[in-house]
VOBA-1610 file (N, C-alpha, C; in pm, whole numbers, padded with zeros to 5 digits, always signed):
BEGIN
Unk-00466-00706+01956Unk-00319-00706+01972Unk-00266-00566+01939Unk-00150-00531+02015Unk-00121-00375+01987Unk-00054-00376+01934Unk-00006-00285+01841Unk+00064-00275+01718Unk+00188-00141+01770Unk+00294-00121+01733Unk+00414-00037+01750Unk+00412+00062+01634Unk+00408+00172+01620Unk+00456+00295+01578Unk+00534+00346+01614Unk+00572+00395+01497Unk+00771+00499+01537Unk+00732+00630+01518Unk+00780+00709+01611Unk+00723+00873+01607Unk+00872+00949+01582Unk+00911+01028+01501Unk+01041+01061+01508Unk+01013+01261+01564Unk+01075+01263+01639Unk+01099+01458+01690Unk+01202+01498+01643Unk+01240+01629+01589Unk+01343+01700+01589Unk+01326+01817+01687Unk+01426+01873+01712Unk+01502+01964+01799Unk+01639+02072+01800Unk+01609+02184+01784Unk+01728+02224+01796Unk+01785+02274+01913Unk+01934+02289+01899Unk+02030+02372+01975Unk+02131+02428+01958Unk+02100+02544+01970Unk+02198+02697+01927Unk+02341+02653+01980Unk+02490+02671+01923Unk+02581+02679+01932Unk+02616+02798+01923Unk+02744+02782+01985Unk+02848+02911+01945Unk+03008+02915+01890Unk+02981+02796+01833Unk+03115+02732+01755Unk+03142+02826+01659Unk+03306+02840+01563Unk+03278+02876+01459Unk+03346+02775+01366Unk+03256+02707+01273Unk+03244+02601+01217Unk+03245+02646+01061Unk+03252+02728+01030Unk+03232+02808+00868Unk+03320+02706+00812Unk+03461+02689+00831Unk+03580+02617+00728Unk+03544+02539+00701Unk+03478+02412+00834Unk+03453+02292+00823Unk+03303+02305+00737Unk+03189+02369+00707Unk+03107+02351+00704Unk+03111+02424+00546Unk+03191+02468+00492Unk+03211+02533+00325Unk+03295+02433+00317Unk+03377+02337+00366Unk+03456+02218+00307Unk+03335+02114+00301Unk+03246+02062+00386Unk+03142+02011+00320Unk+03038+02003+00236Unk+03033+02129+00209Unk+02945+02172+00109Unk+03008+02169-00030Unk+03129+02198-00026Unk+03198+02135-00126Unk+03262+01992-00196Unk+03243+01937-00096Unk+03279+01788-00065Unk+03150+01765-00136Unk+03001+01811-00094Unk+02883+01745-00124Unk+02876+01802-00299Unk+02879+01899-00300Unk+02900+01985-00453Unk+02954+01863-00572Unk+03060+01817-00499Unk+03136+01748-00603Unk+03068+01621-00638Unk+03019+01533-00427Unk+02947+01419-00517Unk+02855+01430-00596Unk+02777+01571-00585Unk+02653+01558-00680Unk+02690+01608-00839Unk+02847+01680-00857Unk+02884+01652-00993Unk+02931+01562-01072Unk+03021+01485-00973Unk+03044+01293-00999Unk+02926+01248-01025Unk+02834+01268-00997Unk+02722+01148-01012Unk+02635+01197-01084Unk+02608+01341-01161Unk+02553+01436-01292Unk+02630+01409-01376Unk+02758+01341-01364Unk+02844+01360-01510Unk+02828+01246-01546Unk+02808+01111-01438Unk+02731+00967-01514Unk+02614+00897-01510Unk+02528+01015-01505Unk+02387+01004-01555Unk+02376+01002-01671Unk+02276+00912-01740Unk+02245+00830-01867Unk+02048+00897-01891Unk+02081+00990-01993Unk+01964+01064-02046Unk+01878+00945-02173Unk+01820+00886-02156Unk+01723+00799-02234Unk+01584+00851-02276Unk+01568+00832-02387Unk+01407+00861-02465Unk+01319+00766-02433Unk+01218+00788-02327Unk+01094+00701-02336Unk+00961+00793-02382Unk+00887+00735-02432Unk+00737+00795-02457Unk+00683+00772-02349Unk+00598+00923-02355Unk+00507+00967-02189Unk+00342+00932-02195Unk+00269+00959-02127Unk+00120+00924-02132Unk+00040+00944-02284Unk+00124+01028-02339Unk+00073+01062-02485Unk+00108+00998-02603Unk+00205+00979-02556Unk+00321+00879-02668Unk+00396+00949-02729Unk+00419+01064-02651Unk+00524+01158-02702Unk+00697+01118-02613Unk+00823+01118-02707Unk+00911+01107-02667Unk+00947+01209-02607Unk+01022+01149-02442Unk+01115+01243-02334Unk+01200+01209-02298Unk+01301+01288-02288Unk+01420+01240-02192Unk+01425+01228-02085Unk+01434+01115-02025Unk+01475+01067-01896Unk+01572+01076-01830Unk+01642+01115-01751Unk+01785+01050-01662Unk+01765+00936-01580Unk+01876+00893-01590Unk+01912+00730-01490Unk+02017+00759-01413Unk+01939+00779-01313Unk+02112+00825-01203Unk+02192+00651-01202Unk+02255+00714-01224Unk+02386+00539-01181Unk+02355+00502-00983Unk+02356+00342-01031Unk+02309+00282-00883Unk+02402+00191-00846Unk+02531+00188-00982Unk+02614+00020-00898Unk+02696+00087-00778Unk+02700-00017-00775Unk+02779-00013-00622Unk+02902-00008-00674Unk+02976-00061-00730Unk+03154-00039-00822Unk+03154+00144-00832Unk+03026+00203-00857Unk+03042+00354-00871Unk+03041+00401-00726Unk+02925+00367-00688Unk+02912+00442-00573Unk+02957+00388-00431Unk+03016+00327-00419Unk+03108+00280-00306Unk+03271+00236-00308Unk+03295+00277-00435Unk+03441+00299-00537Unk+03463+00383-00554Unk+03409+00377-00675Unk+03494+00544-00743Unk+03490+00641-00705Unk+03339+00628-00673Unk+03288+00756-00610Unk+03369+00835-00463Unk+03327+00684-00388Unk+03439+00748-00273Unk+03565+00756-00270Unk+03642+00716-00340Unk+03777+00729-00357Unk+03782+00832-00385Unk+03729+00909-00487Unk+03759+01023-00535Unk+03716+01131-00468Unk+03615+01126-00412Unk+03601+01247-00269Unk+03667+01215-00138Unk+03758+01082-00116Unk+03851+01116-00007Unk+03983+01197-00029Unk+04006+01214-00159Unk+04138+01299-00211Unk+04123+01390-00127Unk+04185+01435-00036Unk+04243+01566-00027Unk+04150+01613+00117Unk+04024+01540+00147Unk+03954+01563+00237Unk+04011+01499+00376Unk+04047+01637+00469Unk+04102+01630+00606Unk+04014+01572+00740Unk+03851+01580+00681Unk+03801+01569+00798Unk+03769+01391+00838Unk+03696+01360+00901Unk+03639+01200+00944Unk+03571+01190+00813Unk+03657+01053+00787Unk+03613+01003+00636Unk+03451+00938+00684Unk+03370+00975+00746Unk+03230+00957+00750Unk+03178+01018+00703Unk+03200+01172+00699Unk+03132+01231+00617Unk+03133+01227+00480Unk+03256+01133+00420Unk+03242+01105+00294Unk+03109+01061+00253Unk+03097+00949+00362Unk+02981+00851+00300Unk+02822+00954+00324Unk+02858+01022+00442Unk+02755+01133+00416Unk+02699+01202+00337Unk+02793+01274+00258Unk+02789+01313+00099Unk+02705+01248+00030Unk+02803+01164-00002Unk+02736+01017-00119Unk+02620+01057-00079Unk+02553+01002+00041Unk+02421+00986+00090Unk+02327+01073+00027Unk+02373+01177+00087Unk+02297+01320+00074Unk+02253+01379-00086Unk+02422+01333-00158Unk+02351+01348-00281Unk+02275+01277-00356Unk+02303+01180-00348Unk+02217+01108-00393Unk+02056+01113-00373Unk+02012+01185-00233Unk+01913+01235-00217Unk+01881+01358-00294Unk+01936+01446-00293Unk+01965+01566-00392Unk+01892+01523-00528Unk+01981+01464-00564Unk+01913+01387-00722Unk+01808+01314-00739Unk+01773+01247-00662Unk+01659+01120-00665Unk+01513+01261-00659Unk+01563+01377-00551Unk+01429+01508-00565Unk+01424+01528-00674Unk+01565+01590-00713Unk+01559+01648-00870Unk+01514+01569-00981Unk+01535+01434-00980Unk+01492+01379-01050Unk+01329+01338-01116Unk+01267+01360-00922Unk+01104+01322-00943Unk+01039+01464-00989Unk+01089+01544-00938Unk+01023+01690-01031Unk+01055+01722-01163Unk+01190+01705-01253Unk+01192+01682-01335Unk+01124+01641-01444Unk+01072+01518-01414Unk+00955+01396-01477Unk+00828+01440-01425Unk+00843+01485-01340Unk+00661+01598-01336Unk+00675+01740-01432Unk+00785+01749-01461Unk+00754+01898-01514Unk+00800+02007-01420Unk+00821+01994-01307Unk+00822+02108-01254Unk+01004+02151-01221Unk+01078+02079-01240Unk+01233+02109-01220Unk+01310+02137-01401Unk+01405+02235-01417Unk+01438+02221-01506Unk+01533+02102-01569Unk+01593+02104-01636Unk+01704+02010-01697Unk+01871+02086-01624Unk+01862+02160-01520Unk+02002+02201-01507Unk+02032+02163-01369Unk+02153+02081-01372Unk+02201+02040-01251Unk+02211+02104-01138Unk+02159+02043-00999Unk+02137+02102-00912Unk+02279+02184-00832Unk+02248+02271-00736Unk+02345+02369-00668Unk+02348+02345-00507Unk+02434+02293-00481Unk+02419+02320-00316Unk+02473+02437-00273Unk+02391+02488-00212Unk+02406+02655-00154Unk+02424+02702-00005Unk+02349+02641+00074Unk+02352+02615+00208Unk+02450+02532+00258Unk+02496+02554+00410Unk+02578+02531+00479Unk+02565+02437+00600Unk+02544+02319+00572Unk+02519+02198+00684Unk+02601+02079+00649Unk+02612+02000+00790Unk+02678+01890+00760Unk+02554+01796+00789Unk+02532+01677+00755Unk+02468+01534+00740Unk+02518+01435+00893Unk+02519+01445+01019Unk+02595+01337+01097Unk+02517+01235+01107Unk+02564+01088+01038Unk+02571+01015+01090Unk+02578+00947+01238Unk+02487+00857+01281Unk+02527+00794+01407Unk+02692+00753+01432Unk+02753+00696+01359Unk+02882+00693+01356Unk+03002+00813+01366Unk+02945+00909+01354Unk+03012+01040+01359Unk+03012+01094+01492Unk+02922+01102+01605Unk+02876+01095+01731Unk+02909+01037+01822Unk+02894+01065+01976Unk+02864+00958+02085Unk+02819+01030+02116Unk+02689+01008+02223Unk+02574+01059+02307Unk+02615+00990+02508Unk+02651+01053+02591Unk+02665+00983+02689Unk+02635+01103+02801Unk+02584+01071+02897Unk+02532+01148+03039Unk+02515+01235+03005Unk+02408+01292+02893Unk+02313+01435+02812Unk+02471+01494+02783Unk+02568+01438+02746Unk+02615+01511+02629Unk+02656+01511+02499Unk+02633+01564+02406Unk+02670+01534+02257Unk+02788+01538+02160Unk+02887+01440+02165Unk+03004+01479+02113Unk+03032+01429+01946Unk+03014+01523+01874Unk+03061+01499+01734Unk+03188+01491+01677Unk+03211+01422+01601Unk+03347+01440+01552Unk+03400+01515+01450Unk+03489+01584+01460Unk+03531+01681+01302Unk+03635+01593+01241Unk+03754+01606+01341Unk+03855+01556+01287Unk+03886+01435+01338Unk+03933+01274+01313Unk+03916+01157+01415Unk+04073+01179+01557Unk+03990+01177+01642Unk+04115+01154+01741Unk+04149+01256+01738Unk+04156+01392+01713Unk+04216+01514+01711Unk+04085+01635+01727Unk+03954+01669+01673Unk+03886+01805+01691Unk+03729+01753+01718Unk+03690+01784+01813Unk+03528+01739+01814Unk+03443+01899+01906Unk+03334+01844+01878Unk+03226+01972+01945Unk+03172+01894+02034Unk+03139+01940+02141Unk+03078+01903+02220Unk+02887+01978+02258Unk+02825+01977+02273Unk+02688+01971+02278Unk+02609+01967+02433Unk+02555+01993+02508Unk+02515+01952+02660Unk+02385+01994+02612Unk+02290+01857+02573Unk+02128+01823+02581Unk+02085+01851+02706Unk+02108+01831+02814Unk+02054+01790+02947Unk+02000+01878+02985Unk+02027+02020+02992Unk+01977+02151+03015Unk+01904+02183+02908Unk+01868+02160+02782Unk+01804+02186+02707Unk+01636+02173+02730Unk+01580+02311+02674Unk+01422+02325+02743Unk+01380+02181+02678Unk+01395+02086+02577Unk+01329+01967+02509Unk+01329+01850+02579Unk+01437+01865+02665Unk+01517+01754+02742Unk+01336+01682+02808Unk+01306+01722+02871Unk+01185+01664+02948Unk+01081+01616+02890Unk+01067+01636+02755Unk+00949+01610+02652Unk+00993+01480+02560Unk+01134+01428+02622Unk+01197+01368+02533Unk+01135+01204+02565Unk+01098+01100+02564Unk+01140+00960+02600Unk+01183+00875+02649Unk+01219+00881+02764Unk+01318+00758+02812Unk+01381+00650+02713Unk+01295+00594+02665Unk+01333+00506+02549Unk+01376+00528+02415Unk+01386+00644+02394Unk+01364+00723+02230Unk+01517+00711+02200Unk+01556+00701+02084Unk+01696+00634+02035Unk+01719+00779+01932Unk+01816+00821+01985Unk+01860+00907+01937Unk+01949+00927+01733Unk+01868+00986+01655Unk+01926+00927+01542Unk+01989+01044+01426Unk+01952+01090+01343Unk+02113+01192+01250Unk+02055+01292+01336Unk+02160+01361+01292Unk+02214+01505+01323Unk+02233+01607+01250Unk+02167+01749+01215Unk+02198+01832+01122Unk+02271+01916+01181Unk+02396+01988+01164Unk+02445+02060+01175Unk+02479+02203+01087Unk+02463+02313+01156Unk+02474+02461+01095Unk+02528+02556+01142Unk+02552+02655+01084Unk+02620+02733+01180Unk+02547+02798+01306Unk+02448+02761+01311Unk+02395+02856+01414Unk+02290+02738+01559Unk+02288+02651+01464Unk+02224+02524+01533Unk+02220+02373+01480Unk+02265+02300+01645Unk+02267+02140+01604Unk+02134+02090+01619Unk+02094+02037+01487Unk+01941+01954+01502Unk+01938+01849+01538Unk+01864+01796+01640Unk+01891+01672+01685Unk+01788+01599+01696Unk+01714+01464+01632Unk+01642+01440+01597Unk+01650+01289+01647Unk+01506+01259+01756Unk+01453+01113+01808Unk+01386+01021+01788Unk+01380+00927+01797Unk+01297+00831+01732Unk+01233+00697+01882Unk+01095+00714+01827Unk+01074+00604+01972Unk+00919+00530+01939Unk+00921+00445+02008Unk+00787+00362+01969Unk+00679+00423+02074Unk+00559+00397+02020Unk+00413+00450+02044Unk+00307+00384+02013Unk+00240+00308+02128Unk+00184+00217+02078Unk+00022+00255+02003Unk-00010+00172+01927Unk-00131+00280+01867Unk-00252+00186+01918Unk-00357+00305+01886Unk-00470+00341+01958Unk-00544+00190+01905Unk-00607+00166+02035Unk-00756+00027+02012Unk-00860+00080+02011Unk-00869+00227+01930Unk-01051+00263+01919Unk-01012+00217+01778Unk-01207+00199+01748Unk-01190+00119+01625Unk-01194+00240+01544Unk-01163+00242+01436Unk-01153+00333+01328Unk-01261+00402+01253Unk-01250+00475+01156Unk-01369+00538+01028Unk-01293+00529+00962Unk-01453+00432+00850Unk-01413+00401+00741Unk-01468+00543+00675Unk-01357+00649+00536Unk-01409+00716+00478Unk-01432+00664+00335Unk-01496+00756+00290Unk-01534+00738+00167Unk-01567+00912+00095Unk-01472+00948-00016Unk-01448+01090-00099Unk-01532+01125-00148Unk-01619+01192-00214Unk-01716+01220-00326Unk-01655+01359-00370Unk-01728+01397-00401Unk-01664+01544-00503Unk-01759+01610-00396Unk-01794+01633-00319Unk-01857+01754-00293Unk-01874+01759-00090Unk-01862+01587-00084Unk-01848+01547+00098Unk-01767+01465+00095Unk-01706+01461+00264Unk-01612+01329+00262Unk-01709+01255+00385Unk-01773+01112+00349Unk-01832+01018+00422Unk-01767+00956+00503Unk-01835+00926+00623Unk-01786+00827+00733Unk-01830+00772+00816Unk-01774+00627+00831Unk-01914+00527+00910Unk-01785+00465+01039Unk-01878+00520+01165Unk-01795+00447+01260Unk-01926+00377+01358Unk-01924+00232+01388Unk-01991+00158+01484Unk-02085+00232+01597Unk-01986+00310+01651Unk-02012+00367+01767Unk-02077+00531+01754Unk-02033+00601+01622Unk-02025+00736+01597Unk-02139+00738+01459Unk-02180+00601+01429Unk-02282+00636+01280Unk-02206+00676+01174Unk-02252+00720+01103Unk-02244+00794+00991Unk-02175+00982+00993Unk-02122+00995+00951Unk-02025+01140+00988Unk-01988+01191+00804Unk-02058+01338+00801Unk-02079+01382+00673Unk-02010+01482+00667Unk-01888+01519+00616Unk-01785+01677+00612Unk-01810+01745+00487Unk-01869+01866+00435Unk-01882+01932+00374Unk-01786+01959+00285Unk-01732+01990+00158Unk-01632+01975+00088Unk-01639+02058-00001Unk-01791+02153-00014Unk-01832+02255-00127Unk-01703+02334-00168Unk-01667+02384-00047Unk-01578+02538-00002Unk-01426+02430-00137Unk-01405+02345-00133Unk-01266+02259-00205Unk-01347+02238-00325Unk-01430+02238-00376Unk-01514+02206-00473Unk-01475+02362-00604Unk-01561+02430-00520Unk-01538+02562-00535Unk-01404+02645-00564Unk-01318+02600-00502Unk-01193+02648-00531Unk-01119+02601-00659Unk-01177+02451-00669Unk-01107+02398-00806Unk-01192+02463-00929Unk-01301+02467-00926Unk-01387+02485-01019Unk-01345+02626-01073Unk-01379+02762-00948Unk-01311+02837-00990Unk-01208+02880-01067Unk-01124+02798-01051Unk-00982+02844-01090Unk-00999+02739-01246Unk-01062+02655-01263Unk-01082+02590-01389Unk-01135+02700-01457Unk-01269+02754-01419Unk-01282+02875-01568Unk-01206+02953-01550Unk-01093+03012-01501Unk-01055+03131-01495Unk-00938+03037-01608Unk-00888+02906-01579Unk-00770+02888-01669Unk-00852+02860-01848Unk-00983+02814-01832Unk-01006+02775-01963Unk-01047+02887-02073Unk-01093+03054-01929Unk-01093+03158-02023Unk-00931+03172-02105Unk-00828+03163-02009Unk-00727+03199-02078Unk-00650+03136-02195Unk-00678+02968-02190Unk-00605+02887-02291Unk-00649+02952-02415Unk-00781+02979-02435Unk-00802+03017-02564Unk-00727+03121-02642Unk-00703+03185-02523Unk-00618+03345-02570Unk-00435+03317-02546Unk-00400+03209-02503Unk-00305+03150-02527Unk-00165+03177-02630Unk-00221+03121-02719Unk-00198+03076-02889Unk-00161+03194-02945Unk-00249+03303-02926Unk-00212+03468-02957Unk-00100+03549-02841Unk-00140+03513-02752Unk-00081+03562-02640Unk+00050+03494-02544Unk+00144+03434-02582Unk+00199+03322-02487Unk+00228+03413-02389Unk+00250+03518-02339Unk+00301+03572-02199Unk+00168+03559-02131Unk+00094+03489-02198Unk-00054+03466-02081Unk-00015+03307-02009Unk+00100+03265-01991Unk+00145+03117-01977Unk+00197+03133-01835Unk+00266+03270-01797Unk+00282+03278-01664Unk+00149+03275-01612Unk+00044+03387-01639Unk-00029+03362-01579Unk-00143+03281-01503Unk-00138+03212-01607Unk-00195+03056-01564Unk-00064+02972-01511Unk+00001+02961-01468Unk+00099+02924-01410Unk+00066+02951-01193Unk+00043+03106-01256Unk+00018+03167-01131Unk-00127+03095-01061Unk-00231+03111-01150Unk-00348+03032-01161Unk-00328+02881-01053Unk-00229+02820-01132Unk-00249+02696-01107Unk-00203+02701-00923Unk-00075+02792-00935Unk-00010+02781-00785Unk-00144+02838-00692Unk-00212+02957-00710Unk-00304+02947-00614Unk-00398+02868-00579Unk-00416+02783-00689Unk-00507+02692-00652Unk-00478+02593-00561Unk-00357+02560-00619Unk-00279+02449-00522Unk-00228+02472-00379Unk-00231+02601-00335Unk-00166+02648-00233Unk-00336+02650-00156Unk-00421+02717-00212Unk-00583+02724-00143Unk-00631+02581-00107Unk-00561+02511-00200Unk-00668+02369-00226Unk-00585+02289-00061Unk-00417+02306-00103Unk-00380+02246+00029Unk-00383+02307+00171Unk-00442+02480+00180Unk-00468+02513+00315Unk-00570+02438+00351Unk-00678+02447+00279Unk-00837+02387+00266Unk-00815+02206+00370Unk-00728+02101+00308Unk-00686+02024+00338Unk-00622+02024+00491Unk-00541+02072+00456Unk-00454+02107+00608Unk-00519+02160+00735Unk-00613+02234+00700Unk-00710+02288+00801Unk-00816+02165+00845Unk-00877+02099+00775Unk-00985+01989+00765Unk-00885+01898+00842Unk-00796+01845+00802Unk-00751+01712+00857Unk-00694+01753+00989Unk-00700+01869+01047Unk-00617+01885+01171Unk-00720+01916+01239Unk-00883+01934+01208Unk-00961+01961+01253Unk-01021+01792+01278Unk-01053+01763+01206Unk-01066+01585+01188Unk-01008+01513+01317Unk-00883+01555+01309Unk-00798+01461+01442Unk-00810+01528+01544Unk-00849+01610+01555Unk-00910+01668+01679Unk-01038+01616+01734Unk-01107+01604+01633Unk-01277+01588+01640Unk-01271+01406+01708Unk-01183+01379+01629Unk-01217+01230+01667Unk-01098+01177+01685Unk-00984+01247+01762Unk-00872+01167+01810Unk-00806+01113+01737Unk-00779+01126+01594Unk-00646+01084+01514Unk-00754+00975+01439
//
């Protein structure tokens, strides 16, 4: 029986609008939900893998906040299609939920995030799509952009069926991004199996299939003595803390080319 997969594309297309007002009023609009919703976050002490106490944040999730207060208070004063309110909300809330998971890894600080960049979030509701053209809304019933897909070099690579879904907007290009089903493949699969040094694989038809893994082996190992020469000298030395810092990022950056190269080689070799 065949099974349905969703493949989503993005796409851009260069404008020549000038959209700056509207697009620093959203960024400010978004600024604010993500300071509304930093100012009632709830910092809690739980103990971590060690049993050492940390502070946590709890972003607020009721709905009385965030489909109340919240929006009430960022429709004050805001001229454009109250959709992008809920855009905001959206967005920040994404904002935070990142900040939040790096945080609790260690890798984000404790200081509230900054929106810096200049895009709007469109909603399907913000839009109509009709005979390849794209009309967004700024203002309701009064200011919109218009868009012409149809001439666009993507246009032909696109789907017949593919359902057109958000929209990023910038000053320099509208991203426009598809979504469509794909039915997936009836070859039978490989089963793998990891080891530290190969990655194993048994397919019916293909046997047994052995990928070499030394070269990823090697890279971790490496970079392990180079960090365990330094901890020692640590304790005397703390400006040796960037450098194992640095340590760690190359490893992680080698370890995921290493990866990235293998698995795109993989789906080549044997068709996904």
């Amino acid at each position: 029986m065949s099974k349905s997969l969703y493949q989503v594309r993005a796409y851009n297309v260069k404008h020549g609008y000038d959209i700056n007002s509207f697009l620093e009023a959203y960024r400010l609009l978004l600024q604010r939900a993500v300071d509304e919703i930093w100012a009632k976050i709830k910092w809690v002490e739980k103990p971590n893998k060690n049993g050492r106490k940390r502070t946590i944040p709890i972003i607020p999730k009721e709905g009385s906040f965030r489909h109340h207060y919240l929006r009430s208070i960022l429709m004050n004063d805001w001229n454009y299609s109250k959709h992008y309110v809920d855009s905001a909300i959206k967005q920040a809330y994404s904002i935070l939920k990142s900040w939040r998971r790096g945080y609790v890894k260690g890798k984000r600080s404790g200081n509230k995030p900054t929106v810096k960049k200049k895009f709007a979030r469109i909603k399907e509701t913000l839009y109509s799509y009709r005979d390849g053209i794209i009309k967004v809304s700024v203002k309701p019933f009064n200011e919109y952009l218009g868009f012409d897909v149809s001439k666009a070099w993507f246009w032909t690579r696109v789907p017949k069926d593919a359902d057109m879904g958000e929209l990023i907007l910038n000053e320099r290009y509208l991203t426009v991004t598809f979504r469509f089903k794909r039915k997936a493949s009836q070859k039978e699969g490989i089963a793998w199996d990891c080891n530290e040094r190969s990655l194993d694989g048994f397919n019916p038809k293909l046997g047994w299939i052995r990928v070499d893994l030394t070269r990823l082996f090697h890279i971790h190992r490496v970079y392990e003595l180079k960090r365990k020469r330094l901890q020692s000298l640590v304790s005397r030395k703390p400006s040796l803390n960037k450098v194992l810092t640095e340590y760690s990022r190359r490893e992680k950056d080698r370890a995921k080319d290493f990866m990235q190269k293998l698995t795109a080689f993989l789906s080549r070799r044997y068709e996904g």
